[in-house]
N, C-alpha and C positions, 0 to 999 in steps of 0.2 A: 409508406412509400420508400423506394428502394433509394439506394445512394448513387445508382448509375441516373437515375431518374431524376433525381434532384440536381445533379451537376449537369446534366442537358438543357433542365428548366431554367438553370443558374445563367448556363450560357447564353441561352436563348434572351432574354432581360438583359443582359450586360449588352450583346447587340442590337437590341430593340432603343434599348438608353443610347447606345454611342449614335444610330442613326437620328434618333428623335433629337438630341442635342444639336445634330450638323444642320438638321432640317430647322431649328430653331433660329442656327447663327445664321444661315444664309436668308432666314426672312428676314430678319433683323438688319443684316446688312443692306438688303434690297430695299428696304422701308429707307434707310437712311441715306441710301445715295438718290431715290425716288423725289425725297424730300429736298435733297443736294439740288437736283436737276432741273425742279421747279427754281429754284431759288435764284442761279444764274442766268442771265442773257450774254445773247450774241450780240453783239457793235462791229460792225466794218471790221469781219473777221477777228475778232479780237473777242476772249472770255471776259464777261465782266462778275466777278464773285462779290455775294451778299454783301459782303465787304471786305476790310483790310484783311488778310489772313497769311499765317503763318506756312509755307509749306516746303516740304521736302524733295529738290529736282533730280530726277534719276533715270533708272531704268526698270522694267517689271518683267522679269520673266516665266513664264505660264508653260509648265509640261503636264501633261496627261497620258496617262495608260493603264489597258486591264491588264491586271494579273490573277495568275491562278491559285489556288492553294487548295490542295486537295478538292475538294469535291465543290469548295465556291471560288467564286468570282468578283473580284470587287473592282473598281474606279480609283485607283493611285495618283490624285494631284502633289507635284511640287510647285510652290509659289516661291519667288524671292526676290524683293525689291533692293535694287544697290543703289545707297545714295551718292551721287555725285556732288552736290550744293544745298546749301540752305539760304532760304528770303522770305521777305514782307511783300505781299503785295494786294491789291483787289481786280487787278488786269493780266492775264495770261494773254501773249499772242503766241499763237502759235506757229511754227514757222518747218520746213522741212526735214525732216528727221529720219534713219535708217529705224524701218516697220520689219516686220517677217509676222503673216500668220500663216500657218498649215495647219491643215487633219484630212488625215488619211482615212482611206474606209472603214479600218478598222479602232477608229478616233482615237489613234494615236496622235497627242496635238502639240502644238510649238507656238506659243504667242509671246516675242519679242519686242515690246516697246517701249517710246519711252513715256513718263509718267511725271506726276506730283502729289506725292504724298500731302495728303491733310493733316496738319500737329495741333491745328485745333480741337479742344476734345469735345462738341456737340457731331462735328465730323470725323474723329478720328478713325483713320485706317481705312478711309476709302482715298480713292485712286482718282486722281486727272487726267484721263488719256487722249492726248493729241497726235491725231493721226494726219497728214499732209499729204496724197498722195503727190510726189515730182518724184520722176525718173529718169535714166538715162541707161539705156537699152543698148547690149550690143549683144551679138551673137558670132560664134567663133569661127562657122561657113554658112553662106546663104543656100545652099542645095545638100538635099540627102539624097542618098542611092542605096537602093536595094537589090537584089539580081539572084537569081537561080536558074542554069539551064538557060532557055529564052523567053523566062517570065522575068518582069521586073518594075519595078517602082520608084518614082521621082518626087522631091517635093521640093520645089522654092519658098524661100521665106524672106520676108522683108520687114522691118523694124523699124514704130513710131514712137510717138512719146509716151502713147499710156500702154502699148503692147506690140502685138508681133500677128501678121496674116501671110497667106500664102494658099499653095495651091497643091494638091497632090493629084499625081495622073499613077496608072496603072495598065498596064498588059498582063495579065493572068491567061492563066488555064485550068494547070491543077492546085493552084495554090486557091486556098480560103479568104483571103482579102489580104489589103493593108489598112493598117492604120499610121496616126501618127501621136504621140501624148508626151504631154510636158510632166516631168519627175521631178521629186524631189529625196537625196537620200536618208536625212533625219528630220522629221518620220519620215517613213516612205508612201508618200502622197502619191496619186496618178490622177490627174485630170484626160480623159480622152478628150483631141480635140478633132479629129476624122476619121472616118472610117470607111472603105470605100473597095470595090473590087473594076472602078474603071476612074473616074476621077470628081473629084471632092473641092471645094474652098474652106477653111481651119479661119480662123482667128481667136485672139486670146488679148484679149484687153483687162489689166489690173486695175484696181481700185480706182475710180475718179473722185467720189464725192470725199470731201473733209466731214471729219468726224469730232464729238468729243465724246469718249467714253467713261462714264464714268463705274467706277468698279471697287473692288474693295480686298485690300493685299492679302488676307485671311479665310476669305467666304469665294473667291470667285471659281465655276466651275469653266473650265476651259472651252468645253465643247459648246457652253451656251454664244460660244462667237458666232456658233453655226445660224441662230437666228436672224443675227442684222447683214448678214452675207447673204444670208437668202439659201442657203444650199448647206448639205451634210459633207463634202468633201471638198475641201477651196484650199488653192495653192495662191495666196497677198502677198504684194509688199517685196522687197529688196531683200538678194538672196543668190548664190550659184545655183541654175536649174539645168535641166539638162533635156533636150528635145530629141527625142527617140522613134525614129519610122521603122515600121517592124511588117518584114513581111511573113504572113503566117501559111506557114507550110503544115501541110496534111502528112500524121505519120514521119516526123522528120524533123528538124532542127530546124528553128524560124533564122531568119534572114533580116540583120539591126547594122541600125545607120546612125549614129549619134552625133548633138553637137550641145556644148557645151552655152548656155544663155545665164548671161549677166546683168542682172539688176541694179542698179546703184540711186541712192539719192542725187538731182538732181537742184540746183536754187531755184527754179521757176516754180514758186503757190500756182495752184491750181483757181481756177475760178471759182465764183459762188459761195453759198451759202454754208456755216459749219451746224451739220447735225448731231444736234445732241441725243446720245443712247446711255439706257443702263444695261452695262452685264455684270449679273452678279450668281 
């Protein structure tokens, strides 16, 4: 057997090993926060853990992206938990907190929360994540305009507690429609939220239900957020966005109306019940 051959084989086995290892730790992980999940209950919004435990109060931040490298492609997670404090306890409440999840279509992702490390070691290194959706919405003008010639585009928008609706109209000719879609610039997320060549109703309502996530600061992959969201591209959570009506000209340079939308945590708990998930 030749020596170019041998060193293809070699490599091929070094990757076969590093994927079969990640796929090892992230079952492992997932068995032990599965295990975690059964263990606690909910009380009158309030976490109650197996018992007393040790844990670490922070932040968890979750980035995702492909990259290329000659001729493959692989999935680039950074994770990094910052600890703010340490305590004893067997009662978590949870309580309002600055969230951020995105991923964009090309799942580039951003998951910003906040967390409790486990320093217990039958749990160690899985995650607490309390998520609270309260907001406080403002947006920087209620109307966009669009205009070309004597075609043109309008949109009002109006802001509640858990989001933002309104209305788009249009006069067209030769132009291909409008739309209107909330951005975000790291990642670069796009939700459309209308689309329309005479006129449309938009709304965009963020996260209601409470969560607790439970995860693991070593093993989690980012994009598995996409499951309990229910969708492959989701702009969550508190954050500068920016809402963009675009009129799309044929042949020509499109026609954009921007306004800047602000997210902030609010003190008002949401109602109901907190749902427990794993993502790992």
């Amino acid at each position: 057997m030749q020596m170019g051959t041998l060193f293809f084989l070699l490599v091929v086995l070094i990757i076969a090993t590093i994927f079969f290892l990640a796929f090892m730790s992230q079952k492992k992980a997932r068995e032990k926060a599965e295990e975690l999940k059964n263990a606690v209950e909910i009380r009158d919004g309030k976490v109650a853990l197996p018992r007393r435990m040790k844990l670490a109060k922070g932040r968890f931040l979750l980035k995702g992206h492909w990259s290329s490298t000659g001729r493959s492609r692989s999935y680039h997670v950074d994770r990094k938990f910052i600890k703010e404090s340490e305590l004893e306890t067997d009662v978590i409440e949870p309580k309002p907190e600055r969230f951020t999840l995105v991923m964009a279509r090309d799942e580039e992702t951003l998951i910003d929360v906040p967390a409790y490390l486990v320093l217990e070691p039958e749990f160690e290194g899985l995650l607490l994540i309390p998520i609270v959706p309260s907001y406080r919405i403002e947006v920087e003008k209620q109307s966009l305009e669009a205009s070309r010639e004597m075609e043109f585009a309008h949109a009002r928008i109006e802001v509640g507690n858990n989001g933002f609706w309104g209305k788009l109209y249009a006069n067209l000719q030769k132009c291909r429609g409008v739309r209107i879609e909330l951005k975000t610039k790291t990642p670069k997320a796009i939700e459309k939220l209308a689309e329309t060549r005479e006129s449309a109703e938009f709304r965009k309502e963020f996260l209601k239900e409470s969560l607790l996530i439970i995860s693991h600061r070593n093993a989690t992959d980012p994009r598995h957020f996409s499951r309990i969201l229910g969708r492959k591209v989701f702009i969550e959570g508190h954050g500068e966005y920016t809402l963009e009506l675009t009129l799309d000209v044929p042949f020509g340079k499109d026609v954009h109306d921007k306004a800047t939308l602000r997210v902030e945590p609010s003190e008002e708990p949401p109602e109901g019940e907190v749902k427990v998930e794993v993502v790992v």
